[in-house]
C-alpha positions in Angstrom: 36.0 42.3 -29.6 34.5 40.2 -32.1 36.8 37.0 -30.1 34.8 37.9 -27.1 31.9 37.3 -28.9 32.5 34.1 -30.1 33.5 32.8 -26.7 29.9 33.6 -25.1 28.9 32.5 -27.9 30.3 28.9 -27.5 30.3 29.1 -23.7 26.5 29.6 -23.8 25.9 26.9 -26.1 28.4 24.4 -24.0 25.8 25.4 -21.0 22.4 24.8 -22.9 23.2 22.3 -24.9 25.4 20.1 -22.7 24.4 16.6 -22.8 22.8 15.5 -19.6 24.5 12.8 -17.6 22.8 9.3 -18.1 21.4 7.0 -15.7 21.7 3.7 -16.1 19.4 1.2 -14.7 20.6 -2.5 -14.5 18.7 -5.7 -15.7 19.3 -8.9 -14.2 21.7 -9.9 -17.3 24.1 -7.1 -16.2 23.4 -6.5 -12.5 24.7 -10.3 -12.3 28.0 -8.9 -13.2 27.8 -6.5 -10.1 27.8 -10.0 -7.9 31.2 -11.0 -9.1 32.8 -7.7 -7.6 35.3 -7.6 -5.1 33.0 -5.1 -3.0 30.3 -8.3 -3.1 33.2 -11.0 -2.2 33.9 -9.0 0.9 30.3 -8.8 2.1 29.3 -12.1 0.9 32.4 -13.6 3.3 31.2 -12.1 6.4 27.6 -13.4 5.9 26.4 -15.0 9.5 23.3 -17.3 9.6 20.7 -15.1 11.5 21.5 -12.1 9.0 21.1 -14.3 6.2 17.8 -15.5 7.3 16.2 -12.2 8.2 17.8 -10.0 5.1 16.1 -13.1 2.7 12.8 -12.2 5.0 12.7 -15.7 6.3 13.5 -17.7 3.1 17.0 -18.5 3.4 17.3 -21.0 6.5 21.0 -22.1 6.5 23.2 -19.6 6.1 23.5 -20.3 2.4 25.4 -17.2 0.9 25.6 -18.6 -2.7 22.1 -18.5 -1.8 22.0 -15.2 -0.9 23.8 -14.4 -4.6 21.2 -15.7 -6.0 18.4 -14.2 -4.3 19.7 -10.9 -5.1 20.2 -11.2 -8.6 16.5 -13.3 -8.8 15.1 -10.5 -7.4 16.4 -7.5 -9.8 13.3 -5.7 -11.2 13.0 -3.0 -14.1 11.5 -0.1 -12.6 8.7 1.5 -14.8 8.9 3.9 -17.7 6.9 6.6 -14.9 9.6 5.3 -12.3 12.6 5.5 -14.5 11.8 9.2 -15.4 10.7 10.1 -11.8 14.6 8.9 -10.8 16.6 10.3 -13.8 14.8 13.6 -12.5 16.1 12.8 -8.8 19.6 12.0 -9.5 19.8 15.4 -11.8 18.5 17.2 -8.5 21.2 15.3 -6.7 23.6 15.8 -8.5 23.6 19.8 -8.0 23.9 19.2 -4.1 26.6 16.9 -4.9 28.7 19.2 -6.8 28.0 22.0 -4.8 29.1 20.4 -1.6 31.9 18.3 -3.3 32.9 19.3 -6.5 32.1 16.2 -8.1 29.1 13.9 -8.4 28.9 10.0 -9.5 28.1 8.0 -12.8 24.5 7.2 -11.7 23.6 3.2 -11.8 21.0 1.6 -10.5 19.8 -1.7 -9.7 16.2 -1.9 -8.3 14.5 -5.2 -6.7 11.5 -7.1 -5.2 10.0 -6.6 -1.4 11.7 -8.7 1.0 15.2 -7.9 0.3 17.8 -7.2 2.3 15.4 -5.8 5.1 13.9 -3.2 2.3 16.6 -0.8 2.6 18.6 1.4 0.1 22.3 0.5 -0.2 25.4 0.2 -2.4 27.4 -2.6 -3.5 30.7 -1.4 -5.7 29.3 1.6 -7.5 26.2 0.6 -7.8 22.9 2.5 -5.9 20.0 -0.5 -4.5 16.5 0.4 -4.4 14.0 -1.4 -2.9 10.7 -1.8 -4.7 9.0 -0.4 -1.4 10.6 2.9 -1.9 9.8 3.3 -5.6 6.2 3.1 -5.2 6.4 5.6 -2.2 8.6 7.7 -4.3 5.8 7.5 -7.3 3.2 8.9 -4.8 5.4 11.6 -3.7 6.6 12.7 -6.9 10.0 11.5 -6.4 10.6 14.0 -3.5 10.9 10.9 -0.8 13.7 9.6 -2.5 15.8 12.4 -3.3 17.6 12.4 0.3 18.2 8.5 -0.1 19.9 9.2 -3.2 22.1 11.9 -1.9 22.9 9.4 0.9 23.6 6.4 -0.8 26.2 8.5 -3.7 28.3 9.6 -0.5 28.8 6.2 -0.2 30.3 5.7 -3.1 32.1 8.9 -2.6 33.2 7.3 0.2 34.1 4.4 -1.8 36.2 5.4 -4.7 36.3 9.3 -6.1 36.8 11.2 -2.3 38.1 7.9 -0.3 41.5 9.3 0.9 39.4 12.9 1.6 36.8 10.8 3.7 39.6 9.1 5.7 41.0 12.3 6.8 37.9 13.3 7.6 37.2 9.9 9.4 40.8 10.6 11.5 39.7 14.6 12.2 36.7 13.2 13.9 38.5 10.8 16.0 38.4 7.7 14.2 40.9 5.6 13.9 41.2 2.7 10.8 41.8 -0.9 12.7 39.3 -3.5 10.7 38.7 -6.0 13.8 35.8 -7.6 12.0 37.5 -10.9 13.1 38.2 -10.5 16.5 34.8 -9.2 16.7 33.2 -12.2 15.3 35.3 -14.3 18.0 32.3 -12.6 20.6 29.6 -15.3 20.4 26.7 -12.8 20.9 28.2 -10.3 18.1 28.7 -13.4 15.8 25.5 -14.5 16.3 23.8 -11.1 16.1 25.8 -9.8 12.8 25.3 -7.5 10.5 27.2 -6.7 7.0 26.7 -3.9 6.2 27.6 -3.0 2.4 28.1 0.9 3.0 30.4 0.6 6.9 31.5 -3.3 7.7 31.7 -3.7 11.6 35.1 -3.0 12.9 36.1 -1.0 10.4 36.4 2.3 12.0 37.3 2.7 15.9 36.4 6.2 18.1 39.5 6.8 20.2 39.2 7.2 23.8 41.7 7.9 27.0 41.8 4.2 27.6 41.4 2.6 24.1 38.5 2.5 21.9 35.0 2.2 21.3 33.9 0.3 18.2 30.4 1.2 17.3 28.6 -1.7 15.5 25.4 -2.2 13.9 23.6 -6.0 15.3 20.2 -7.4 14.8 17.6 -8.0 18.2 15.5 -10.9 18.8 13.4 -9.7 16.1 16.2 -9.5 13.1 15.6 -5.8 13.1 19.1 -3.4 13.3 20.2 -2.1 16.4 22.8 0.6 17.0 25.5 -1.0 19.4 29.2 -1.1 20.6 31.9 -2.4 22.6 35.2 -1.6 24.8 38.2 -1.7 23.4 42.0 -1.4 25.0 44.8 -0.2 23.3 45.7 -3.9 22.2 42.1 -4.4 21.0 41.0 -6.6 23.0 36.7 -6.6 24.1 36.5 -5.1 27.7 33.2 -6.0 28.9 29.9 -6.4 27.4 27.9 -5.4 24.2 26.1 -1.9 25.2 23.5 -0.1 23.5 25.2 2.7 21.6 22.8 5.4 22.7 24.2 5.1 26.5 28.3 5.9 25.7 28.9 9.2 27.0 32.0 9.6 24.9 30.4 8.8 21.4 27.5 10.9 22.1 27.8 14.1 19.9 27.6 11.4 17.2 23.9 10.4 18.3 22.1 13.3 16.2 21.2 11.0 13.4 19.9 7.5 12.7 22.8 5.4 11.7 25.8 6.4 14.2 27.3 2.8 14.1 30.2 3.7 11.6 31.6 7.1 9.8 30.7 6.0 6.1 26.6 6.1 7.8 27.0 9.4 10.2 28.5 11.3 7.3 25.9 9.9 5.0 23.1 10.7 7.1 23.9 14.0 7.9 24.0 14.3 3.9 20.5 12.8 4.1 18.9 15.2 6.6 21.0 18.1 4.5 18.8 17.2 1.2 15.5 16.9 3.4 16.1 20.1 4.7 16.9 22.4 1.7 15.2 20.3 -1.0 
């Protein structure tokens, strides 16, 4: 009896007195480092000139991507003490959901920068989570509720990423994707080159949605105005473009994908649906 005891004992102990998990939020010193990852080398290659002049908000007129490099790591901030406390809070919310839904969560880290980056939106580079200074002061007047869902979004990425990558791909293939990577014969199309988008969390091309005749590749492009728009293209079963750059929202096939914001790749669908999963029981 008295062994029982002792177990509870310890067991309740392990469960009060557990030491939380830490967040770490990068500086400039060591977010630098984060630039020299492989993850970065693969979206700094794909950089196209329009996209590099719109994600620097106008600043970067050439196409530059060492220039690019260095904006991003010029522009790492350190959050405030209020800030830093409102996240550690969020990311101990999220990770509940993310245990709960996948058994595992991430090592939180952090980088945060200026306005004017990267078109002011959350992302992930390697394993680390981006955000924008925009959303930290709308998080402050929230009370950290607005960022909550971002958070639980951006860690399926790296779920996506690393821990759950070989679940996510059968997943990816259960839904009707189909691995092919055609970035380059996509960039061969003059519009989509011209019009591209790199994506950190879904590269173009990475994922195609099987059809009768082929596939359609979903694909994320910028309009006149350097804002993202959801598009795609026909492919045949050699992978060649049939046809013309459509808007996303008119293919009949891909349309029970449509339900959320970001349908142009598997990595975003899945994440948003995790998004609109914390906004509605959070």
């Amino acid at each position: 009896m008295w062994k029982i005891i002792i177990i509870i004992i310890f067991t309740l102990f392990f469960i009060i007195y557990q030491k939380k998990q830490e967040v770490i939020f990068l500086d400039k010193e060591n977010g630098e480092k984060l630039f020299e990852s492989n993850h970065f080398k693969e979206i700094q290659k794909t950089l196209q000139e329009k996209e590099v002049y719109y994600l620097s908000n106008k600043r970067i007129f050439n196409g530059d991507k060492d220039a690019v490099k260095q904006l991003f790591i010029e522009s790492i901030i350190i959050p405030s003490n209020k800030q830093k406390k409102l996240l550690i809070k969020m990311c101990e919310k999220a990770d509940k959901f993310l245990i709960d839904l996948y058994g595992e969560t991430i090592k939180w880290k952090i980088i945060c920068w200026k306005y004017g980056v990267l078109w002011d939106c959350f992302t992930t580079i390697a394993d680390v989570i981006i955000i924008p200074q925009e959303q930290l002061d709308i998080m402050e007047k929230t009370d950290g509720k607005s960022i909550l869902a971002f958070l639980l979004h951006e860690a399926t990425h790296i779920l996506q990423r690393y821990n759950l990558k070989n679940e996510f791909d059968d997943l990816y293939c259960e839904m009707g994707f189909e691995r092919k990577n055609v970035g380059n014969i996509l960039l061969k199309n003059k519009e989509i080159k011209e019009n591209w988008v790199t994506n950190p969390d879904g590269f173009n091309g990475e994922w195609l949605y099987k059809v009768k005749d082929g596939y359609i590749c979903p694909i994320v492009l910028l309009d006149s105005n350097g804002m993202h728009r959801s598009k795609y293209v026909d492919m045949d079963k050699n992978l060649k473009i049939v046809g013309d750059v459509k808007e996303l929202s008119m293919c009949k096939e891909y349309g029970k994908f449509m339900g959320v914001n970001q349908a142009y790749h598997p990595n975003e669908i899945f994440g948003s649906y995790m998004h609109n999963y914390m906004e509605k029981f959070s």
